[in-house]
Every structure is written in C-alpha cells, then in structure tokens.
N, C-alpha and C positions, 0 to 999 in steps of 0.2 A: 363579231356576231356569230353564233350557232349554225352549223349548218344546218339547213330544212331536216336531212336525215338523222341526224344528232336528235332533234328534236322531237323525232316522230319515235327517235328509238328510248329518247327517254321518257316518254310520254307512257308507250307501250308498259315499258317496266314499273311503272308509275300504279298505272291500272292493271297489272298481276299482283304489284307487293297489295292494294289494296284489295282485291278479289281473296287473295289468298288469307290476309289478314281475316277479312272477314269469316271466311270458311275457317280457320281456325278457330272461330268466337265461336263458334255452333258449342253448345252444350250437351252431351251423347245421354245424360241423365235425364234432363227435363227435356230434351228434344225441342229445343228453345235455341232462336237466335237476337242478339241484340237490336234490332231492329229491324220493321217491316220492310225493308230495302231487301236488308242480308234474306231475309227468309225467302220474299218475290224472287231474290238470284240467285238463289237456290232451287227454289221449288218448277220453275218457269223450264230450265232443260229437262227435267226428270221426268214433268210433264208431258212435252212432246215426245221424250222418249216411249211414256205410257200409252199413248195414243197411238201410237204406231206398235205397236202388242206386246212390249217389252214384260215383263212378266213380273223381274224384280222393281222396275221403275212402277208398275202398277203397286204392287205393294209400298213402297215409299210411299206413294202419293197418298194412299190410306191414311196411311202412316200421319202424312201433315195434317191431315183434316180429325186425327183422333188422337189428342193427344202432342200433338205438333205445335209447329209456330201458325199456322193457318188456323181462322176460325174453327170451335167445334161443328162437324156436322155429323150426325152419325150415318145420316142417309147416304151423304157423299163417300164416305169413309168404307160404307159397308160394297157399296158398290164397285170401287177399287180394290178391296180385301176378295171380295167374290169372283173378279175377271183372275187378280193374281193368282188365288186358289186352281180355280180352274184350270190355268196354263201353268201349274204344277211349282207352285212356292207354297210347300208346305207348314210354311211361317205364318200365312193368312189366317192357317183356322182359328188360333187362338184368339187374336183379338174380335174376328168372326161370331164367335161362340160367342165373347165379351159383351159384342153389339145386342146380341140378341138376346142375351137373358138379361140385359140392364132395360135395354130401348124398346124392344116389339111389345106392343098394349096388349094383345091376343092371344097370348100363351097361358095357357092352365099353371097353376102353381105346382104341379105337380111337373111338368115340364121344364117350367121357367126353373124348378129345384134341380132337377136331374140334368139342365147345361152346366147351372153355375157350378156343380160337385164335377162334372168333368172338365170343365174348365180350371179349373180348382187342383186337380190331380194334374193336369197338364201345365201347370205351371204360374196362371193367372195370379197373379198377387192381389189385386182390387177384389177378385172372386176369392182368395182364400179368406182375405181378410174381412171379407161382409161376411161370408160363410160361419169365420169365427166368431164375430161380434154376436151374430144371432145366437149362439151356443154355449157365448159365455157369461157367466153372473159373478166376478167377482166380489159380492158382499154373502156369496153364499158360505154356510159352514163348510161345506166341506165341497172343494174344489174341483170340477172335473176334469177328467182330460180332454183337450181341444186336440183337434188332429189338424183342423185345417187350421187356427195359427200354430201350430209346429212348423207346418209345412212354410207360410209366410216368414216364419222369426227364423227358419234354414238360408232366408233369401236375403235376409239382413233388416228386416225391418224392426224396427226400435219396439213399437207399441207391441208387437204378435212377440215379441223373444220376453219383455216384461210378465205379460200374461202365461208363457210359457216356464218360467222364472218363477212364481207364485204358486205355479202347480207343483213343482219339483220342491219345493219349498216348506209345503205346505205340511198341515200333521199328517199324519198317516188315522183315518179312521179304523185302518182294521184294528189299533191297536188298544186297548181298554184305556181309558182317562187319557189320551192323547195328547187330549188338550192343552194339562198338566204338563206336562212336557215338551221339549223342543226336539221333536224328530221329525226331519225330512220323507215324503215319498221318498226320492232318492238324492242322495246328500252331492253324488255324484254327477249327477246333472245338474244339480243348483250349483255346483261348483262352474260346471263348463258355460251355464246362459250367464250365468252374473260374471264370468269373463268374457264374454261376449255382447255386454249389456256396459261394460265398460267403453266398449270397442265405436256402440251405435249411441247410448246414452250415458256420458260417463256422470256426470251429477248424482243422476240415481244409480248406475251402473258400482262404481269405487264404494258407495256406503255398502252395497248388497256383497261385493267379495269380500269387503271386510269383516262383513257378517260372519262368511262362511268361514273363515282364519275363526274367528271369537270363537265361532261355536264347534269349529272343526266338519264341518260339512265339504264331505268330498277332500278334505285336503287334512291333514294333520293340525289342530288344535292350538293356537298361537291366540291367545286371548292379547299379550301384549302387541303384536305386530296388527292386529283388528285395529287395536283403539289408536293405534300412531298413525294406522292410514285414516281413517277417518277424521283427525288431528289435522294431518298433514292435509287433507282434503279442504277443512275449514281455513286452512289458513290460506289456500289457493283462492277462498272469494267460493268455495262451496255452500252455498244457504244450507242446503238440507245435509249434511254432514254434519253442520252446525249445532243444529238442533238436535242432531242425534245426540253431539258430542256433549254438551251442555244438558241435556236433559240423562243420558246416558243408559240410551235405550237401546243399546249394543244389540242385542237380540233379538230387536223388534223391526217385521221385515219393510217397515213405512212407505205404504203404499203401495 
C-alpha cells in the first residue's frame, strides 16, 4: 500500500499537470477557453487580484467580459477597462473608445464618427473594418481607395487585404478607354496583397498571384507559369481555380 504522503504528493502533481493543461488550452486569438470550468479558473484569481486595485488584472478582467470566455457585457467590461485606464494601463483606451462608439445610445453621429476614426487610427480592427465597409462599393466603376481597410488588411485580415487587392487591381481611370485594357492602379501592390492574400485566403488568394504572373503585374510576365498555377491549384480540390481554369479567364480578377 501507498504511503498517505506518496499519495498526497501524487495527488498534488495530478492537479498541476491538469491546471496547467488546461491553461495551455487557452486560445490567445479568440481569447476563448475550452470550457467554462477552465475560463471560471482562470478568470476567479485575476479577479481578486482586480479588486484589490491591480491595474493590469483590472484590465484582463475587461478583457473577459468583451470578447472573452465570460459572457458579453459591455457595461461590465467598460467599467474594468475605465478603473485600468485610470491606474495607468494604457492598453484600456482602445477597447474603451470600442465600447463607446459601438454601445453608448447617446452620442451624435458626428461623435460616434470621430471615436470610431480614432479608434481606427489606433489600431481597432472591428473600427477599421466597419469604417471600411461603410466606404466601400465594390460594384462600383471605378474603385476607391479605402484607407481604413488598408489599415485592417496591414493587420492580416482576409476580407480588408481582398478589397484592398481590387483597388490595386483595378483600371486606372485616369487613363482614356481603360477599360479596354488591363492596367493596374499599381501592378505593384496587386502583386504584394495577392501574396498576401494567398497567406490569409489561399482559394482566392493563388488564382489572384496567378493573375498577376499572366498579366505581369508587379512581377515579370510568365503567362505560362499563371496557368500551371492555377492548374496546379484545381487539381489541389481548388473550386474557383477551377472554373477559372476551364472556362479560361486568366485575366479576369473573379471577385
């Protein structure tokens, strides 16, 4: 039989590999844990820390309640983001500012615009990317530039880097019958987002570099090396490579 202390000591290490397990399960992306166990033995010390005026544990605890594994609350969340700000976590503002031009009913639109654009400059990706949806019309002729998704498609996101992708893409209106034509704004930045657009969405990503090989955009002119990657792409189980490749609309920027 075991001694009592044997037991107590493998008991102990028992409940750290499982503690720790779990703290490893945390997702740093979605700020998500596998179960409301792991998130409560989480969240439960960080708390008292907060409460006794911790500064950064104030901000955590925001943290859970916007965005978190804790229910949404924005009230709760703002309230925690404002103690942290205060006692000088300069991390607070941003989602602060967030809170406030998504959630306060009361703010002028003239207000509520001039958070979400500094929020937006400061790094907000939810603010850059509504900023841009409002601003963007892609069925229009003639394409404009979005600032604030540049600014989001910098931070990796799929959909802001596409729409910025389309702009660089796109004809050039200064130029007479344009249309006529396949000239890029600039050949060179369709070249860098549709490598980077392979990075976040490669489906659509690999057809758009292949584009830019066919047509020479940004990169030196390899019509043959376009169509074997998009070849090679269909035969990967790519659908819309597919369709390019089959219908053989090399040049055409599909969606």
């Amino acid at each position: 039989m075991l001694h009592k202390s044997v037991i107590t000591l493998m008991t102990f290490v028992l409940g750290s590999l499982i503690f720790t397990t779990q703290a490893q399960a945390y997702n740093p992306e979605t700020r998500s844990y596998p179960t409301k166990e792991a998130c409560d033995q989480a969240y439960l010390p960080i708390l008292a820390k907060a409460k006794k005026g911790d500064a950064w544990a104030q901000y955590q605890v925001g943290t859970f309640f916007y965005g978190g594994c804790k229910p949404l609350s924005a009230k709760t969340a703002k309230k925690w983001y404002t103690l942290a700000y205060k006692n000088g976590v300069k991390e607070a503002k941003l989602p602060l500012l967030t809170i406030l031009a998504m959630e306060e009913p009361n703010l002028s639109d003239t207000r509520r615009r001039a958070i979400m654009e500094q929020a937006a400059k400061e790094g907000v990706l939810a603010m850059q990317l509504k900023l841009g949806e409002e601003t963007w019309n892609p069925n229009a002729r003639f394409l404009k530039f979005n600032p604030w998704y540049l600014m989001a498609a910098k931070q990796g996101n799929s959909k802001a880097q596409k729409a910025v992708y389309r702009y660089y893409i796109a004809g050039n209106p200064n130029i007479p019958f344009f249309y006529m034509l396949d000239i890029a704004n600039d050949g060179s930045q369709a070249f860098y987002w549709a490598q980077e657009l392979v990075k976040t969405n490669p489906e659509y990503g690999v057809v758009q570099l292949a584009r830019c090989y066919y047509l020479g955009l940004g990169v030196k002119s390899d019509k043959k090396k376009g169509i074997a990657m998009i070849a090679e792409a269909c035969l990967d189980g790519n659908e819309f490579a597919c369709s390019v490749f089959f219908w053989g609309e090399y040049s055409y920027w599909g969606g």
